[in-house]
C-alpha positions in Angstrom: -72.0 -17.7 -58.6 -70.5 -19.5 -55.6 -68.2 -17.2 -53.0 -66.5 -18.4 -50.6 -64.8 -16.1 -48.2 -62.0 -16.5 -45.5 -63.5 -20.3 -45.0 -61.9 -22.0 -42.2 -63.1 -25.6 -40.2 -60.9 -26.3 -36.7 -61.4 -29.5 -35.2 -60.1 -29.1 -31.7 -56.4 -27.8 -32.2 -56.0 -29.3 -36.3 -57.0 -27.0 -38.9 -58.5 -28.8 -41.7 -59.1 -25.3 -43.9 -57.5 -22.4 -43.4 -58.9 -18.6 -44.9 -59.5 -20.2 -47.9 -61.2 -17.7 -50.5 -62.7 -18.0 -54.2 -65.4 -17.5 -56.2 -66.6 -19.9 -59.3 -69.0 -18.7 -62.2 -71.3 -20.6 -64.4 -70.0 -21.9 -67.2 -66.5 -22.9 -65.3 -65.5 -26.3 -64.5 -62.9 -26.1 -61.2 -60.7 -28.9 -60.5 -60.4 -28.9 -56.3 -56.9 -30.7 -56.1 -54.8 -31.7 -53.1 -53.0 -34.8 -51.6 -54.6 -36.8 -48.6 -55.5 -34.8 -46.2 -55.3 -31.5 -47.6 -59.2 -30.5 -46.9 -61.0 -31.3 -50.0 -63.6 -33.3 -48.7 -63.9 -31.0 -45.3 -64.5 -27.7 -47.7 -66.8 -29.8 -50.3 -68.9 -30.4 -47.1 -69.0 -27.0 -45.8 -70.1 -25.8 -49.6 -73.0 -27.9 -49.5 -73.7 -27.1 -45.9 -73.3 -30.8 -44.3 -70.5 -29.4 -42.0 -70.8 -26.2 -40.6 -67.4 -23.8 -40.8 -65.8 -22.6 -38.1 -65.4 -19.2 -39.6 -66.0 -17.7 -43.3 -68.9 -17.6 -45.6 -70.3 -19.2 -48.7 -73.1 -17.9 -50.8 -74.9 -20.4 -53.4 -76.5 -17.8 -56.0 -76.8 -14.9 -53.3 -77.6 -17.3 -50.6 -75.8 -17.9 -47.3 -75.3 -21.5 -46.8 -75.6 -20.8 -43.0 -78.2 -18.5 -42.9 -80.9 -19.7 -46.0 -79.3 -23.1 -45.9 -82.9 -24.7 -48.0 -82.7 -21.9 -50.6 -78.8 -22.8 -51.5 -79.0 -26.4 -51.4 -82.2 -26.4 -53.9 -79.1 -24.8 -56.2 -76.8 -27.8 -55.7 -76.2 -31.2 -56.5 -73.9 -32.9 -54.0 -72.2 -36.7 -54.6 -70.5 -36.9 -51.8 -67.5 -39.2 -51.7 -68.1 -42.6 -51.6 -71.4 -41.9 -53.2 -73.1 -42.9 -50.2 -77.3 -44.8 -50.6 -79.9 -46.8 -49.2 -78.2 -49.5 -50.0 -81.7 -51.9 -49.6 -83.4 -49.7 -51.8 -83.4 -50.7 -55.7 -81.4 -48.5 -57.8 -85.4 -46.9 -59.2 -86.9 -47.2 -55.7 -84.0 -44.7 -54.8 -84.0 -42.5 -57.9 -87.4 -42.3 -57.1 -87.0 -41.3 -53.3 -84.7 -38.5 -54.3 -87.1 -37.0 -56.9 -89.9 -37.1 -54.4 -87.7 -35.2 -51.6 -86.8 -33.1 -54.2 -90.6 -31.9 -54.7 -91.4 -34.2 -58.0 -94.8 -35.7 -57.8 -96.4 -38.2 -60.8 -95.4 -37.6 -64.2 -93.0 -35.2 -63.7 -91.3 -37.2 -61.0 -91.4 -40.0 -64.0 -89.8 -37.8 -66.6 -87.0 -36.6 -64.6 -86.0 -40.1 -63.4 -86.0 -41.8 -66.8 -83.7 -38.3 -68.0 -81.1 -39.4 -65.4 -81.1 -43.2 -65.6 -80.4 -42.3 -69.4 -77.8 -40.1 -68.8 -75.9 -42.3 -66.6 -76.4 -45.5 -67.9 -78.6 -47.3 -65.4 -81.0 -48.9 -67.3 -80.0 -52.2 -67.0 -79.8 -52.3 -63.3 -82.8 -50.2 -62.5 -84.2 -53.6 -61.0 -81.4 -54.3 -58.5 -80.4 -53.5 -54.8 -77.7 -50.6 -54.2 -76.1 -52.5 -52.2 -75.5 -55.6 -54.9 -73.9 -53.0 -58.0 -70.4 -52.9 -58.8 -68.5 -49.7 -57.3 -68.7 -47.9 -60.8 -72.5 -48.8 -61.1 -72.7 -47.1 -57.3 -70.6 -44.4 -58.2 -73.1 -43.5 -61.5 -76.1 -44.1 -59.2 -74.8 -41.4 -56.9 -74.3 -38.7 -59.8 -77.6 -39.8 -61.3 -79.4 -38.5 -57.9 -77.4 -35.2 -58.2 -78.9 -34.6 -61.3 -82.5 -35.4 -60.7 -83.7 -31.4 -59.8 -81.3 -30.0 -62.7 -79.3 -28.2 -60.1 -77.6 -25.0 -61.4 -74.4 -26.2 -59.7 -72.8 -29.6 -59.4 -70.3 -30.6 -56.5 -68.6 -34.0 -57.3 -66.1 -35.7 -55.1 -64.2 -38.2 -56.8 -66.9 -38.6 -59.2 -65.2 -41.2 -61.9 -63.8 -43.3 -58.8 -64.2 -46.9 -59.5 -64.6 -47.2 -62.9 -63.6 -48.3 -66.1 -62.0 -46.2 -69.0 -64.9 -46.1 -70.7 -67.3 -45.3 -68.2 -64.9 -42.4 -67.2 -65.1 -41.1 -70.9 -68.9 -41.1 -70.3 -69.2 -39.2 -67.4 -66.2 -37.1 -68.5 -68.7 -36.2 -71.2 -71.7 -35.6 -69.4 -69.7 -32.9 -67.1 -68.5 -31.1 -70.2 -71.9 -31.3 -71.4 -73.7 -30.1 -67.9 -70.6 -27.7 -67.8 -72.1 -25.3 -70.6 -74.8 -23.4 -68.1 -73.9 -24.8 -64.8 -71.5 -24.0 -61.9 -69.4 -27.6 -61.9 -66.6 -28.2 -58.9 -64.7 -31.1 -59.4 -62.9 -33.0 -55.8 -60.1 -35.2 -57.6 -56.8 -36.3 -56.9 -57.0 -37.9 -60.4 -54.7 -35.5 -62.5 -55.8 -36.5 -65.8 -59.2 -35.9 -64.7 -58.2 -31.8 -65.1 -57.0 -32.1 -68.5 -60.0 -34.3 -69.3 -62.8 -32.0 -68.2 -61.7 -29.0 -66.4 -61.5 -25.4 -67.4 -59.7 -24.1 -64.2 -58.0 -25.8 -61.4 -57.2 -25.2 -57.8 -54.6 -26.9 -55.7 -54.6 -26.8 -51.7 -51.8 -28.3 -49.4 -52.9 -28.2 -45.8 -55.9 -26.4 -45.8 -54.6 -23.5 -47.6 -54.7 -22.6 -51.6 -51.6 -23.2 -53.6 -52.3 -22.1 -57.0 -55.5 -21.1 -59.0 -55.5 -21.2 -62.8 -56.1 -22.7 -66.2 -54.8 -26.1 -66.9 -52.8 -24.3 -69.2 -51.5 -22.1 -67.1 -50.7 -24.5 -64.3 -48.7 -26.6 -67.1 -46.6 -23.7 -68.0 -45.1 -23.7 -64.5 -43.8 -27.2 -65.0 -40.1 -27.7 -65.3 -41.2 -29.6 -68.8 -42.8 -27.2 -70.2 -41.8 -26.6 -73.8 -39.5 -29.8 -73.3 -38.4 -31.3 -76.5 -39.1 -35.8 -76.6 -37.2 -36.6 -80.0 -36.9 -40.0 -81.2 -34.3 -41.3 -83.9 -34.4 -44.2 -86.2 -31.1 -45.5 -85.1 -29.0 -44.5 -81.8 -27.3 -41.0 -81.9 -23.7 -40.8 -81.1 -22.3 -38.2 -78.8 -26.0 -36.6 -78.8 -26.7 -36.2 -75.1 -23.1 -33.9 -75.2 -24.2 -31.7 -78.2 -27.6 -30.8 -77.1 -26.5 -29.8 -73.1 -24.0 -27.7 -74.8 -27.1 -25.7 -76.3 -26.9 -21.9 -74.5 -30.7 -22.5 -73.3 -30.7 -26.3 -72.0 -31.7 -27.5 -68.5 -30.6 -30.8 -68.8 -30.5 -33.6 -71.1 -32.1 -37.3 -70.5 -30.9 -39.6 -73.1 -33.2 -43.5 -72.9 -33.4 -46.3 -74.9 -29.4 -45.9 -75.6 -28.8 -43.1 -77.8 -31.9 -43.3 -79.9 -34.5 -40.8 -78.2 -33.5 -37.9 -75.7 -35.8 -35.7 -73.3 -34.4 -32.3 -73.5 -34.8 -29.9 -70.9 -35.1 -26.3 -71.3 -34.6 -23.4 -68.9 -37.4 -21.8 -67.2 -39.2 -19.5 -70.0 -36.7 -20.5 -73.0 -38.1 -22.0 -76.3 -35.5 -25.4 -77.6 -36.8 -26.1 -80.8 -35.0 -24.0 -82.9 -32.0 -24.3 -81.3 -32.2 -28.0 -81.3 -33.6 -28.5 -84.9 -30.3 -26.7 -86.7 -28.3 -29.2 -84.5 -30.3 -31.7 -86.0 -29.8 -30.6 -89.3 -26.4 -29.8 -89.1 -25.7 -33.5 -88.3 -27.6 -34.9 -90.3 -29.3 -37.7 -87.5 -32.2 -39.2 -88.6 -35.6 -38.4 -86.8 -38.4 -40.4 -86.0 -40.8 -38.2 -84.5 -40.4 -34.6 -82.4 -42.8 -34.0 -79.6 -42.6 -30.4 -77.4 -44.3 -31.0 -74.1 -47.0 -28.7 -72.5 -46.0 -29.6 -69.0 -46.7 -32.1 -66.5 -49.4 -31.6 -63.8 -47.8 -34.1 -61.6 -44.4 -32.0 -62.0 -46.4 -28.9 -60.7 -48.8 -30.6 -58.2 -45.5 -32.4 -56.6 -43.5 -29.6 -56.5 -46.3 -27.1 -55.3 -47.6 -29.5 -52.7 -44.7 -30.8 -51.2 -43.4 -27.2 -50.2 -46.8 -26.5 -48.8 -46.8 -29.6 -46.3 -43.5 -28.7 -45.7 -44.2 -25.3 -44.5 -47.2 -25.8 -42.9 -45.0 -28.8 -40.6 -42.2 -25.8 -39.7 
């Protein structure tokens, strides 16, 4: 598995990544969450061993990143933000490059290209310069190289920047299908990207972790969680009054003029009961009942903010 221990990176008198500790497993797909500047990218780069910490450890498979830096990188797979390339080079002619640093020679060097190019979905552009694609087309040429040496883990920054809904559903795919006997971390500030493909999630705020959990788990901590959304074929008199006077309500948003209502509960309470025998007892006519998991912007907001606070006192 991946460790990471007490990791810290200083530059000059700003902390970047403070003590930062956790450990990832194969099989797990972490989403690394923060807002601008909260030291994603700086602890992506010390994982992979392009930036050295100032303090703390990381061990790749049993391998010191400082210490046996070859032996853990031949583990990973890095696309770095940006998805940096030759940019001269064809998109093959750099496929091609990569394999060959990575040790491929001939046939097998062949094999392992054509494997990536078809995962990704470069065949059509195999012909032309990096430097001429689109952003998404640079973005899949970047995870294409990560996956040339089958790496038993994966660190992707941003990884479905730049591209269209469909081309995220693919590589959303392709994670969740690398995801079932490799270690995969995930650098987003894409929320729905969590829900999407990730089986844990992390959230730092100035250098420092937040909150560690399942989606699930991060959901529940929402102020929506178990909110009621109810619609109503026609406008509802008086209903905004009639469901705040419920024991176990929040609050009470009513839209659209009557005819749908977001209903708040308080933290840990269960609505729909309560709300449903209203409902009956007056008869109004439903269109459709939803009860919210939560919102990961709620949580990520609400998490952060105090954070960045803090860390400013």
């Amino acid at each position: 598995m991946i460790k990471v221990q007490q990791l810290t990176k200083q530059f000059g008198d700003f902390t970047a990544v403070n003590q930062l500790s956790f450990d990832v497993a194969p099989g797990e797909v972490l989403g690394f969450l923060g807002p601008n500047g909260a030291g994603k990218s700086t602890t992506m780069k010390m994982i992979t061993g392009f930036l050295p910490p100032t303090s703390g450890t990381v061990e790749v498979f049993g391998h010191d990143i400082s210490r046996q830096p070859l032996a853990a990188k031949r583990c990973m797979g890095y696309l770095p933000e940006g998805a940096p390339a030759y940019g001269d080079m064809t998109v093959l002619a750099f496929l091609r490059f990569i394999a060959e640093v990575r040790g491929f020679r001939a046939a097998q060097q062949k094999q392992r290209v054509a494997q990536v190019v078809d995962k990704t979905g470069l065949t059509e552009v195999l012909g032309q310069a990096v430097n001429t694609l689109s952003k998404g087309y640079k973005r899949r040429v970047g995870l294409a190289q990560t996956l040339i040496h089958d790496p038993q883990v994966l660190i992707l920054d941003e990884p479905t920047d730049g591209l269209d809904p469909n081309q995220k559903q693919q590589v959303r795919d392709l994670i969740r299908d690398l995801a079932a006997d490799k270690i995969v971390i995930v650098s987003t500030h894409i929320l729905e990207e969590v829900s999407a493909v990730c089986s844990r999630a992390m959230i730092i705020a100035a250098g420092q972790k937040v909150i560690d959990g399942t989606p699930a788990e991060l959901e529940a901590r929402s102020r929506y969680h178990q909110a009621l959304s109810i619609r109503f074929r026609e406008p509802v008199a008086d209903g905004a009054a009639a469901f705040a006077a419920l024991a176990r309500v929040q609050e009470v948003d009513e839209l659209q003029q009557g005819r749908e209502y977001l209903i708040i509960p308080q933290p840990g309470e269960t609505l729909y009961p309560d709300v449903s025998a209203l409902i009956e007892q007056h008869r109004w006519p439903v269109e459709s009942v939803h009860i919210e998991r939560g919102r990961l912007d709620d949580v990520f907001r609400s998490l952060t903010q105090v954070s960045q606070s803090v860390a400013q006192c």
